[in-house]
C-alpha positions in Angstrom: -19.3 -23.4 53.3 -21.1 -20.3 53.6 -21.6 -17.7 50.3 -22.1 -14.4 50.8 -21.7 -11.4 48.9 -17.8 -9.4 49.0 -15.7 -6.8 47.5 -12.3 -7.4 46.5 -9.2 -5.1 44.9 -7.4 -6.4 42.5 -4.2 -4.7 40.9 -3.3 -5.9 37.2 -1.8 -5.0 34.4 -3.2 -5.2 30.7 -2.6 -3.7 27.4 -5.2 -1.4 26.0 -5.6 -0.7 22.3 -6.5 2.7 21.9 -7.8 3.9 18.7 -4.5 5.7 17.8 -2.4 2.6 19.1 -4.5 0.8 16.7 -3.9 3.7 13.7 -0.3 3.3 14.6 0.5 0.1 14.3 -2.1 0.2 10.7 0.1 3.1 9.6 3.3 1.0 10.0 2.1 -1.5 7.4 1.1 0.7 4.8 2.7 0.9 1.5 4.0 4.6 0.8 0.7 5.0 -1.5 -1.5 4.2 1.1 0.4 6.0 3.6 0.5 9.1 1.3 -3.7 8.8 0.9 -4.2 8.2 4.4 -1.9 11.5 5.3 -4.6 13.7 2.0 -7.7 12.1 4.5 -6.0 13.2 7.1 -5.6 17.0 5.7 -8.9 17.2 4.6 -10.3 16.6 8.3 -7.6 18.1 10.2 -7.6 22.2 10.1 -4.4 22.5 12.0 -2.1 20.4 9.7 -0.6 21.4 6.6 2.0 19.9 3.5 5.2 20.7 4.5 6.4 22.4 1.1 10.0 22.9 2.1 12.4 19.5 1.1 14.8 19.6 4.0 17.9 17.9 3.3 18.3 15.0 4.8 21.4 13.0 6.1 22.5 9.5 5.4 22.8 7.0 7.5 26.0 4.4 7.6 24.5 0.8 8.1 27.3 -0.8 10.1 29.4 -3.5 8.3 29.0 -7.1 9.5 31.1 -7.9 12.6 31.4 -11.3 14.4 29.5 -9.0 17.2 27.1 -6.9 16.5 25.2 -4.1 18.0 21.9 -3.3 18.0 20.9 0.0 16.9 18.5 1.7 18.9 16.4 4.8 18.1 18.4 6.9 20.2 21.1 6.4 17.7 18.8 7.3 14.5 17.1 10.2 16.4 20.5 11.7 16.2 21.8 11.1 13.0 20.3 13.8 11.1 17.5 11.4 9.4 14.3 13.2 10.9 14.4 16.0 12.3 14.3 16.0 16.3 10.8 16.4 17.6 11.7 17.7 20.9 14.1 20.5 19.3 12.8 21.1 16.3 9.7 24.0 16.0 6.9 22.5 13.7 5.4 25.3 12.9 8.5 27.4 10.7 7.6 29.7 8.2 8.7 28.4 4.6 6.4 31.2 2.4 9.7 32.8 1.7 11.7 29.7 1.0 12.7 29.2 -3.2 11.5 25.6 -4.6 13.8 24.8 -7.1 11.6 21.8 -8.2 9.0 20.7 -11.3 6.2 21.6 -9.1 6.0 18.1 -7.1 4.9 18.3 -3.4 7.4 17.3 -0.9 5.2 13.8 -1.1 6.7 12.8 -4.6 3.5 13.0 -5.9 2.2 15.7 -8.2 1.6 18.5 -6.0 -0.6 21.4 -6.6 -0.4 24.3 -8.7 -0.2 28.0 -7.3 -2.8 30.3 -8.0 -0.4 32.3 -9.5 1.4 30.2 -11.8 0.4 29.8 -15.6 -1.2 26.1 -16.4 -3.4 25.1 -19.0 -5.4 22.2 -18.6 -5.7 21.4 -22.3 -1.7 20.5 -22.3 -2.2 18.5 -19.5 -4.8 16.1 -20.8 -2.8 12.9 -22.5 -3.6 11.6 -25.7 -6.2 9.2 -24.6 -6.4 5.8 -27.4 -9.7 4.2 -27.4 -10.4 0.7 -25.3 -11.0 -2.3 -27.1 -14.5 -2.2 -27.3 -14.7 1.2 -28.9 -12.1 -0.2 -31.7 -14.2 -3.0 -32.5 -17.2 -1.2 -32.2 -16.3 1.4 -35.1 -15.0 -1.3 -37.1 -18.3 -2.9 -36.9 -19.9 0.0 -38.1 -18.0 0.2 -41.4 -18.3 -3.5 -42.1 -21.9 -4.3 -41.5 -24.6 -2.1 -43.1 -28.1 -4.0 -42.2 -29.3 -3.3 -38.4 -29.4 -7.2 -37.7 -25.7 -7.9 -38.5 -24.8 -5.2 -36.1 -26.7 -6.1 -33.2 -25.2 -9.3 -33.7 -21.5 -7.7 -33.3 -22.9 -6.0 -30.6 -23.3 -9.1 -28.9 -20.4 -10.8 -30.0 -18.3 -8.0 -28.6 -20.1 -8.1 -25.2 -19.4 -11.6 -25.0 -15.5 -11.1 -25.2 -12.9 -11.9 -22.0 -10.1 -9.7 -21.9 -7.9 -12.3 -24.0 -10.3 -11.2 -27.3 -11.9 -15.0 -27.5 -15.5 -15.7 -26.9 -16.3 -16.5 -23.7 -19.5 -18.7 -24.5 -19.7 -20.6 -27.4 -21.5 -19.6 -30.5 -24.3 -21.9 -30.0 -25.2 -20.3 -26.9 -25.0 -16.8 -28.4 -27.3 -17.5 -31.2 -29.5 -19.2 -29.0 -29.9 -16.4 -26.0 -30.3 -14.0 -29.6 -32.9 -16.3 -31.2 -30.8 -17.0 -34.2 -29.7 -19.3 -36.3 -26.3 -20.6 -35.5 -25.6 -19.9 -39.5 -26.4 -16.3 -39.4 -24.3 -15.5 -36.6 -21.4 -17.2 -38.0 -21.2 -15.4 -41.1 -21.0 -12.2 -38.8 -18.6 -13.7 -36.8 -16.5 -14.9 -39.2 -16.0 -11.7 -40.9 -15.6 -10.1 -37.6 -12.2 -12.8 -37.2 -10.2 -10.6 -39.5 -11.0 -7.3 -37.9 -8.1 -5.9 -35.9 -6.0 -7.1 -34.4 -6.9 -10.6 -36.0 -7.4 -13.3 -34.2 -11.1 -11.9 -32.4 -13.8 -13.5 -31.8 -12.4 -17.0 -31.8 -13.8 -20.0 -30.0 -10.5 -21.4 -28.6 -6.4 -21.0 -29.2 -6.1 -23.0 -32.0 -8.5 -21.4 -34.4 -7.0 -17.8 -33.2 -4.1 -18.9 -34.4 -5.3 -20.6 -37.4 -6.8 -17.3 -38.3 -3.5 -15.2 -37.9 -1.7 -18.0 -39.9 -4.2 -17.7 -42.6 -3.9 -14.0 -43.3 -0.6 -14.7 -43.9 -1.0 -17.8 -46.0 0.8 -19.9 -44.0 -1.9 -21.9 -42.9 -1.1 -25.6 -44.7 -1.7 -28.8 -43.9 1.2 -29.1 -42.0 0.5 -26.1 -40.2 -2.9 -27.8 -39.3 -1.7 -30.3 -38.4 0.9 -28.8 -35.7 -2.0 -26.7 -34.4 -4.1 -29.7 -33.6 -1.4 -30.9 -31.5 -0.2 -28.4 -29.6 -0.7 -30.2 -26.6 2.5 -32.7 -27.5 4.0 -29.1 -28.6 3.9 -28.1 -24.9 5.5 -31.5 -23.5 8.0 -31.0 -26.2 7.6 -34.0 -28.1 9.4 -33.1 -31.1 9.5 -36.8 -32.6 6.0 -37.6 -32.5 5.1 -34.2 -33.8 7.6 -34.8 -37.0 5.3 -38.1 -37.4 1.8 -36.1 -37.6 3.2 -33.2 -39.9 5.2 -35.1 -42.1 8.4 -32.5 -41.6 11.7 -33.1 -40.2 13.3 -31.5 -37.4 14.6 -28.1 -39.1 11.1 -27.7 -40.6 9.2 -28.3 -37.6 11.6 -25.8 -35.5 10.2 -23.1 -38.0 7.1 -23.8 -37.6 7.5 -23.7 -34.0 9.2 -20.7 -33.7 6.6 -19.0 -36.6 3.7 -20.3 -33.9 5.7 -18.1 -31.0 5.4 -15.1 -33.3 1.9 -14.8 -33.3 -0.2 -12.9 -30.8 -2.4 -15.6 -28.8 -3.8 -13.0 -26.9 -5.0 -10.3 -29.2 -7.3 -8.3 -26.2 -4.9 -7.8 -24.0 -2.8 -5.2 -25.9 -5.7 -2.9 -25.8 -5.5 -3.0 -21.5 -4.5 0.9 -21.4 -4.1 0.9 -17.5 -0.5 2.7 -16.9 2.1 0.7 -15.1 2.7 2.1 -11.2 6.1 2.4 -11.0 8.2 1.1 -7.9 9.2 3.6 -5.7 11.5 2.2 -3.3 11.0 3.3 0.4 14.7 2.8 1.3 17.6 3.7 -0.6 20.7 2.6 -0.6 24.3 3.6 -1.8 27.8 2.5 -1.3 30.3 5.1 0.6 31.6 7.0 -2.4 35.1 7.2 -0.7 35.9 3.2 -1.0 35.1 0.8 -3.9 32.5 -1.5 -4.8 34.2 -4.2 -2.8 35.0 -2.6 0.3 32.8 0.2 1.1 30.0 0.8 3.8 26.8 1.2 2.2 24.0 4.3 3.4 20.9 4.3 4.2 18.4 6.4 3.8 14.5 6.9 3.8 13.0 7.9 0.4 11.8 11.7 0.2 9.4 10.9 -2.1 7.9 8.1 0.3 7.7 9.9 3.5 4.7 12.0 3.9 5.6 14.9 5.8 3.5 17.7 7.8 3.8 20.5 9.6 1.4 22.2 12.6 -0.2 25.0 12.1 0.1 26.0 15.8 0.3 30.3 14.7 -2.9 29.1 13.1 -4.2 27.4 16.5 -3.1 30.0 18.8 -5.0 33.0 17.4 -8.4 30.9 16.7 -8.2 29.3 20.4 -7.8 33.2 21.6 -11.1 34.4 21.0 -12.6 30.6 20.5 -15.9 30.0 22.9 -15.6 26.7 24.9 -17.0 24.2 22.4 -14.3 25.7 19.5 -11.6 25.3 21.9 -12.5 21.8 22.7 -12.5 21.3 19.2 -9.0 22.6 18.8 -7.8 20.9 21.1 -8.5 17.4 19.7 -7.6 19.0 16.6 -4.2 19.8 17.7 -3.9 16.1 19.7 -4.8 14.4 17.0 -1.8 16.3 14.6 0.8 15.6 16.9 0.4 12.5 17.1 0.3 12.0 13.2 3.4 13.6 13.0 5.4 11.8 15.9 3.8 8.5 14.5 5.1 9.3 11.0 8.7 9.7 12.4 8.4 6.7 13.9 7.2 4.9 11.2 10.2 6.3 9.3 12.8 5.4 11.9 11.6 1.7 12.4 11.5 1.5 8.3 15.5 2.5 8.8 16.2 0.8 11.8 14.9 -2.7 10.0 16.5 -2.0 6.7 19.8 -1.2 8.1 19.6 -4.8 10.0 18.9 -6.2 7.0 21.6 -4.8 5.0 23.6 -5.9 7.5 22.8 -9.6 7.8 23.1 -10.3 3.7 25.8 -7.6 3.3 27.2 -11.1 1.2 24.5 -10.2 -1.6 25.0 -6.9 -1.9 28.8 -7.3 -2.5 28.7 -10.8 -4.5 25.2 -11.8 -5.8 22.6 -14.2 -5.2 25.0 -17.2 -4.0 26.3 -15.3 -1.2 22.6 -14.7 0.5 22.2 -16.0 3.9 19.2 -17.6 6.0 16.8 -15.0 7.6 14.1 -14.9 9.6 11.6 -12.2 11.1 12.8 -13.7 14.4 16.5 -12.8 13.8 15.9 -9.7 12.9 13.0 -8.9 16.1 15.7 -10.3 18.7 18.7 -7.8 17.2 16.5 -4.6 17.3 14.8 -5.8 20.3 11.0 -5.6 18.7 8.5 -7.7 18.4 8.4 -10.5 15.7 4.7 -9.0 14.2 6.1 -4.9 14.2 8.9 -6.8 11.9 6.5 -8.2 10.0 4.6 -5.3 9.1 7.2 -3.2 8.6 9.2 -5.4 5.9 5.2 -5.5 4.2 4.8 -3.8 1.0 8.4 -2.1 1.5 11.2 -1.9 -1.1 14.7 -0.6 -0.9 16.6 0.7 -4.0 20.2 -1.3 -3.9 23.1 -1.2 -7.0 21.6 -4.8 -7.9 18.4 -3.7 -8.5 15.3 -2.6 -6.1 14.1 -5.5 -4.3 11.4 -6.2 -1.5 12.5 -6.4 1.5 10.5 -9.6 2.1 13.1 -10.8 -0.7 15.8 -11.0 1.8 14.1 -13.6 4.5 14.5 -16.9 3.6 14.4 -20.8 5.2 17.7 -22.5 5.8 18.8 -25.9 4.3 21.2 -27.9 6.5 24.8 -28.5 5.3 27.0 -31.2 5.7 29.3 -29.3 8.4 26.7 -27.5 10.3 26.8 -24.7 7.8 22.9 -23.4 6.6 21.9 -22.2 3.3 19.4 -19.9 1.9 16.8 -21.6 0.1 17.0 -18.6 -2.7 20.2 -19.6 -3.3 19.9 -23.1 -3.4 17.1 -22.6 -5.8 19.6 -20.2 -8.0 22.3 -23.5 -7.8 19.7 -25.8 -9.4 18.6 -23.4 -12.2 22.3 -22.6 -13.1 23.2 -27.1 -12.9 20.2 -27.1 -15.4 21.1 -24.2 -17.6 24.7 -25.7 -18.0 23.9 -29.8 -18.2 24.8 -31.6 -21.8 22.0 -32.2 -24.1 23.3 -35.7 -23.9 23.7 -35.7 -20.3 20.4 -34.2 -19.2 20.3 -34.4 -15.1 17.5 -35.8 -13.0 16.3 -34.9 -9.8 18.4 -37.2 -8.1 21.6 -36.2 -10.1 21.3 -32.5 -9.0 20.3 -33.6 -5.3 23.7 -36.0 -5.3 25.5 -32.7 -6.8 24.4 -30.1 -3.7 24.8 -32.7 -1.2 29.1 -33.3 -2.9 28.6 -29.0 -2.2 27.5 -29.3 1.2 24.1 -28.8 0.9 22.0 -31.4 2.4 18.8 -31.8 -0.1 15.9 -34.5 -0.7 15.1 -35.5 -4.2 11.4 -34.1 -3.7 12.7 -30.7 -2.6 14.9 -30.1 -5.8 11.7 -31.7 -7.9 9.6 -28.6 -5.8 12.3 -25.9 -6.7 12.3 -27.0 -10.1 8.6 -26.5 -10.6 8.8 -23.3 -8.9 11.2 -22.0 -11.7 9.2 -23.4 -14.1 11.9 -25.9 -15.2 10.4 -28.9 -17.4 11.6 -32.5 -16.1 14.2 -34.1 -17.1 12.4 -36.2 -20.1 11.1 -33.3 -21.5 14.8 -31.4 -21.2 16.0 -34.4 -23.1 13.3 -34.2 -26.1 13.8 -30.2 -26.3 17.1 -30.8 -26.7 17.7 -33.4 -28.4 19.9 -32.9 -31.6 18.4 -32.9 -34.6 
């Protein structure tokens, strides 16, 4: 065997991940906030892109009703229906400075858009009535309640040492230790400090919060105590032995009970001002207003306030790469490379959003029309093999996506679920199986409470083939107590 140097030439095929294939493929998973922020990066580096002001309208789309054979829908399909504009045929850089905006002044984003130079706003108006945080609430309370310098650099420290429930999150005996004070002298601060609002501050643990709110108003017996020092047989609902400690029978203890739900065991967390994002949906979705509930085809179609939308300033491009030297047309140039391909890959990204919705609309069309029991099995797979994509582009696309339907707006990861065998060959959603147990439960007899092996023996007389330990894991999923502690609860008095 002789070695010896050699060339070869070999010819093979590979996929290469540019960085824009990468951006791409990121872009598709984004929610339509971070979508919408990436595009405001984008506009700040990019000189030859700019918010397209104008709202076109755009046009609906029919998702096809279920047939025993279906068709896939391919993009050639969507590219025509009116959805998004055609990239091929449509100009990209139309004039819209003399086009009227009927609006409230938001940006063809949804989001608050800018204000012209030469429309009246005043800032002052536009600053909301900001309450203060908790700290700054307990902080002037301290001031008016504690007059020597000592007592309020102990409040100080007692309201640093607060978690976001408004209890101490080390004990007292800690606090006056790390302070170098006596446990005494911090307590009579502290104390007082229990009644400031919203009582219930400052307290080591649940009970005494509770005892504290109960006390102010004077409803803090023995009995009371009592039910407080228990509250762990309060949570397994043991209703007889709790009657034993208090001394009460069942009508009395079911007041107390239901006076303990009334208080606030978390007194902090009302003062957590962060505002609520609401939901915007990225899909919405509409029955054909020609044909009822029952039998109409439903539209589709992307959210305006969701897709973030651009136009070229190519006018713009053409009269700077005119006189431009070499280096300032090179510059364009990527300029303008990189902005068309923003603006194809945002169509995209709207179309496959479409394309994968409408599937899914499709496939549970069931739901829509009759509610949770009528939901069927899905998978990413299913859907992947219809449109003809790949199982992961599925998967990212269904990510952080909502649609807008007349039940309600609902993620579209909602909508895949694993299938339960049935006795005929038949498969069920596991959402829906899950929605059968709670409703068995919600309507057993107190006397007649049903164990896990009842309700399996039920869905398997329905068709459904279930294990014990898999109605035992849907009922802790909902939260659902066993069927001992269903029998305490509601067992008559």
């Amino acid at each position: 065997m002789r070695f010896a140097p050699r060339l070869d030439l070999r010819q093979s095929q590979s996929l290469v991940m540019t960085p824009q294939l990468r951006q791409a493929i990121q872009l598709l998973q984004y929610s339509n906030l971070e979508a919408s922020q990436f595009v405001e990066d984008e506009l700040l580096k990019n000189p030859l892109l700019e918010r397209a002001d104008a709202v076109d309208t755009v046009t609906p789309v029919e998702a096809a009703p279920p047939a025993p054979t279906p068709e896939a829908i391919d993009a050639a399909s969507f590219a025509g229906s009116g959805l998004m504009p055609d990239a091929a045929n449509a100009p990209l850089d139309i004039d819209v400075s003399n086009t009227y905006d009927a609006g409230t002044g938001s940006d063809g984003y949804g989001g608050a858009g800018s204000m012209n130079e030469d429309e009246d706003w005043n800032g002052i108006e536009a600053i909301g009535d900001t309450k203060p945080n908790l700290r700054e609430h307990l902080e002037q309370q301290a001031r008016l309640a504690f007059t020597k310098p000592l007592d309020r650099i102990i409040a100080t420290a007692l309201i640093a040492a607060l978690d976001p429930a408004g209890r101490l999150a080390e004990p007292p005996e800690k606090l006056a230790s790390m302070l170098g004070l006596e446990l005494e002298r911090l307590e009579v601060v502290r104390q007082k400090m229990l009644r400031f609002d919203p009582t219930g501050m400052f307290a080591r643990d649940l009970v005494e919060c509770l005892a504290v709110q109960l006390a102010e108003r004077d409803r803090l017996d023995p009995a009371m105590q009592a039910l407080l020092d228990n509250l762990d047989r309060l949570a397994r609902r043991d209703m007889r032995g709790l009657m034993a400690i208090c001394g009460v029978d069942a009508a009395d203890l079911a007041d107390m009970a239901a006076e303990l739900r009334r208080l606030n065991p978390k007194p902090g967390a009302q003062f957590e001002h962060e505002p609520l994002r609401p939901l915007i949906p990225d899909v919405l979705m509409r029955p054909m207003p020609v044909k009822s509930v029952e039998q109409s085809d439903w539209l589709l179609e992307i959210n305006p306030e969701t897709v973030p939308r651009l136009l070229i300033r190519r006018g713009f491009h053409a009269r700077l790469a005119a006189s431009a030297s070499r280096e300032t047309k090179s510059f364009l140039s990527e300029q303008l490379q990189g902005a068309t391909w923003l603006v194809k890959a945002l169509e995209s990204r709207a179309h496959t959003i479409l394309r994968v919705s409408a599937e899914i609309v499709r496939r549970q069309d069931g739901f829509f029309r009759h509610g949770i029991s009528h939901l069927r099995p899905l998978t990413l797979r299913d859907i992947a093999a219809e449109l003809g994509l790949h199982e992961s582009t599925i998967s990212r696309v269904t990510s952080n996506k909502s649609i807008a339907t007349p039940r309600g707006i609902f993620e579209l990861k909602f909508f895949f679920t694993t299938a339960l065998a049935g006795a005929n060959g038949e498969t069920h959603s596991a959402e829906m199986v899950r929605h059968r147990v709670q409703s068995l439960i919600a309507g057993e007899s107190p006397r007649h409470v049903l164990s896990d092996d009842a309700i399996a023996a039920l869905l398997q007389k329905e068709g459904i083939d279930i294990a014990r330990r898999t109605v035992a894991k849907y009922r802790e999923a909902l939260r659902i107590p066993g069927s001992a502690q269903r029998k305490r609860e509601k067992m008559p008095a």
